[in-house]
C-alpha positions in Angstrom: -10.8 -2.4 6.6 -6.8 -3.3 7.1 -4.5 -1.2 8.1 -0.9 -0.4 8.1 1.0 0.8 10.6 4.1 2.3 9.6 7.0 3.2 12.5 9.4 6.2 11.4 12.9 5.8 12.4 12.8 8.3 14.9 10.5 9.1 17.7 8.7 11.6 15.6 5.2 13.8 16.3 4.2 15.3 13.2 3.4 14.9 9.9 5.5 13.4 7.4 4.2 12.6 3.7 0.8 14.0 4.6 0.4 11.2 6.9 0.2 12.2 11.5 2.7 10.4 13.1 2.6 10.2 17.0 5.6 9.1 18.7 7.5 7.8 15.4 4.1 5.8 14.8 1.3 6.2 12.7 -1.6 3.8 11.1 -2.6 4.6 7.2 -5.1 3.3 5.0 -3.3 0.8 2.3 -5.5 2.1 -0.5 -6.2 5.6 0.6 -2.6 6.8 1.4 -1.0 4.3 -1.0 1.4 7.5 -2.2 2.3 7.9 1.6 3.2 4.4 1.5 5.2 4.2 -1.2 7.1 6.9 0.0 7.5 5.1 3.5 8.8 1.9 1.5 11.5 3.9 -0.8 13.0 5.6 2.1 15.4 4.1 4.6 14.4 3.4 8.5 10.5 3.4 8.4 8.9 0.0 9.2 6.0 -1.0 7.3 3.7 -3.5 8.5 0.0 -4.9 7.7 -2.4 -5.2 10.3 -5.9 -6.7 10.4 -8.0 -9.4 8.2 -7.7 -8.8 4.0 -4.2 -7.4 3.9 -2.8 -10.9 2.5 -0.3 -11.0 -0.3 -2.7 -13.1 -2.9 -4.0 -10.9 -5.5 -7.9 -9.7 -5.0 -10.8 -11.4 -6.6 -11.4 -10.4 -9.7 -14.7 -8.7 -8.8 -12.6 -6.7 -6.2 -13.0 -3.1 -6.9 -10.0 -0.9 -8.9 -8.2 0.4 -5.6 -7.9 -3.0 -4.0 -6.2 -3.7 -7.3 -3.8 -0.8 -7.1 -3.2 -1.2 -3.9 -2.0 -4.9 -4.2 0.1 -4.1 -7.2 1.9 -1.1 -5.1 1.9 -3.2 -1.8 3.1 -6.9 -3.0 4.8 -5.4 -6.6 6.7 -2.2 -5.8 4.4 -1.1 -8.8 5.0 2.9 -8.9 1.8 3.7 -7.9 0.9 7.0 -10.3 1.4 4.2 -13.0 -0.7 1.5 -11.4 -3.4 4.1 -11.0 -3.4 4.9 -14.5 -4.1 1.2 -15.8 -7.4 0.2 -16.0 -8.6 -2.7 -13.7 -8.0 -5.2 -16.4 -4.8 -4.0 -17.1 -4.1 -4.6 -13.5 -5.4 -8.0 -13.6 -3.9 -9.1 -16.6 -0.7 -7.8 -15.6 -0.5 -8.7 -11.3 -3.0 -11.6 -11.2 -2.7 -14.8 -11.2 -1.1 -16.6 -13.8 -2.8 -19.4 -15.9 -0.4 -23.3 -15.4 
């Protein structure tokens, strides 16, 4: 599974957004802690980067499960992600897929 590794402006060790941060860096799940992320992205001075294989920015399959869905419409969309959660996997599909030429 990918991960994201997310650097906090400041040498931090703690928790911040419910996510453990050691020395100002921490790794998160991009579907599991997708809140935390969002969070990271809206506020000034934290770094956000992918890490790993299957964290590109081309939408799933669609046969990919709901949360990879989410997850790429929060990631690659800035999609609010209590609203992207709340669509239904076609929604998401119809809405952040791929578009027909």
């Amino acid at each position: 599974m990918a991960t994201v590794t997310v650097t906090a402006p400041i040498a931090v060790t703690g928790e911040v957004a419910g996510v453990t941060f050691v020395d100002g860096v921490a790794q998160v799940d991009p579907v599991g802690d997708r809140l935390a992320l969002a969070y990271f992205r809206r506020h000034g001075g934290y770094q956000v980067t992918a890490d790993g294989v299957g964290f590109a920015d081309e939408p799933p399959a669609p046969s990919a499960v709901k949360a990879e869905w989410v997850g790429y419409a929060v990631r690659v969309h800035d999609a609010d992600p209590d609203e992207a959660e709340a669509l239904t996997k076609t929604d998401l599909i119809e809405k952040y897929g791929p578009k027909p030429e």
